[in-house]
Kinemage of the C-alpha trace (Angstrom):
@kinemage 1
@onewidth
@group {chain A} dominant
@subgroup {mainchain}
@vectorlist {calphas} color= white
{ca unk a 1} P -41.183 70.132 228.665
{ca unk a 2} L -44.667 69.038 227.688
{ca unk a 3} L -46.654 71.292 230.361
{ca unk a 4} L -47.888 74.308 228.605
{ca unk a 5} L -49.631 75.525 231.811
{ca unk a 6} L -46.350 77.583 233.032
{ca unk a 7} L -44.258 80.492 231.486
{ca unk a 8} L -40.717 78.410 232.344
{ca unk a 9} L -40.981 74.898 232.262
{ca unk a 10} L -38.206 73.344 234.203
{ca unk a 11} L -35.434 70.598 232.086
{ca unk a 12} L -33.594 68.623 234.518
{ca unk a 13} L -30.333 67.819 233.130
{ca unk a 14} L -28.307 65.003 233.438
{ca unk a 15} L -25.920 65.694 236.792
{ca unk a 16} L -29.531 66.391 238.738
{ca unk a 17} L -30.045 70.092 238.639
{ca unk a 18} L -32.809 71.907 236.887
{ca unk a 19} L -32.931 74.746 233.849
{ca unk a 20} L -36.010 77.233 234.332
{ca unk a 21} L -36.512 77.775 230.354
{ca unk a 22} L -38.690 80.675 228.899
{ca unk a 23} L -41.445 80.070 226.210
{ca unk a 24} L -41.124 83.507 225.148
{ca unk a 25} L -37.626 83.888 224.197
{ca unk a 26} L -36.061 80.709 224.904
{ca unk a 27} L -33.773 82.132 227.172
{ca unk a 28} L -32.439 79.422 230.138
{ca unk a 29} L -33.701 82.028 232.973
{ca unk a 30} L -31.806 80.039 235.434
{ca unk a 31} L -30.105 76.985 236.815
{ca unk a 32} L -30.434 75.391 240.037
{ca unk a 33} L -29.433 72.174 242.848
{ca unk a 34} L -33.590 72.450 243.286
{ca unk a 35} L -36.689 73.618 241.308
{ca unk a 36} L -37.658 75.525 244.375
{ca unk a 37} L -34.145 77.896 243.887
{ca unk a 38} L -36.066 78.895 240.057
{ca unk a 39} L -38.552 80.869 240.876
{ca unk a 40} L -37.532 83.988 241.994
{ca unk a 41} L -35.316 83.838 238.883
{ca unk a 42} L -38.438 83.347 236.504
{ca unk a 43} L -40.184 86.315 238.538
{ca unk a 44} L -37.424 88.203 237.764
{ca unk a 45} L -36.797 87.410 233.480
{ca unk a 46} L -37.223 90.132 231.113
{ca unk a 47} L -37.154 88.866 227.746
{ca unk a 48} L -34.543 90.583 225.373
{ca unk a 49} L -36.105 91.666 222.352
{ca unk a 50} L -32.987 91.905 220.681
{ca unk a 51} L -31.970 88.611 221.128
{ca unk a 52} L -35.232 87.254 220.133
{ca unk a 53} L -35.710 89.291 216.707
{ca unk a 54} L -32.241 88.105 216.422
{ca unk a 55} L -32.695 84.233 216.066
{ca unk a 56} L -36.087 85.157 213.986
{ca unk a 57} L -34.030 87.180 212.026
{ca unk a 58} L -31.552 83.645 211.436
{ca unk a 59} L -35.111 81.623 210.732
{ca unk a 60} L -35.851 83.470 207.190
């Protein structure tokens, strides 16, 4: 997860399908057989600001 160019970098997990992760909240957006099945899932995301001021909230 090194590319900072996109909004969900993909993780491709061990059994061969793919997690579409968001840099905002850090929310797994989706999973899928193919990277192509992601997108519409990423167009999609909302973040949750409750669950992100949440795990900021478990930081301090």
């Amino acid at each position: 997860m090194s590319d900072n160019s996109t909004p969900y970098p993909h993780r491709l997990n061990e059994e061969g399908s793919y997690d579409s992760i968001c840099r905002a909240c850090f929310a797994t957006v989706a999973r899928g057989k193919a990277e192509s099945e992601l997108s519409a899932y990423e167009e999609a995301h909302i973040c949750d600001p409750t669950h992100m001021l949440s795990d900021t909230a478990r930081r301090c």
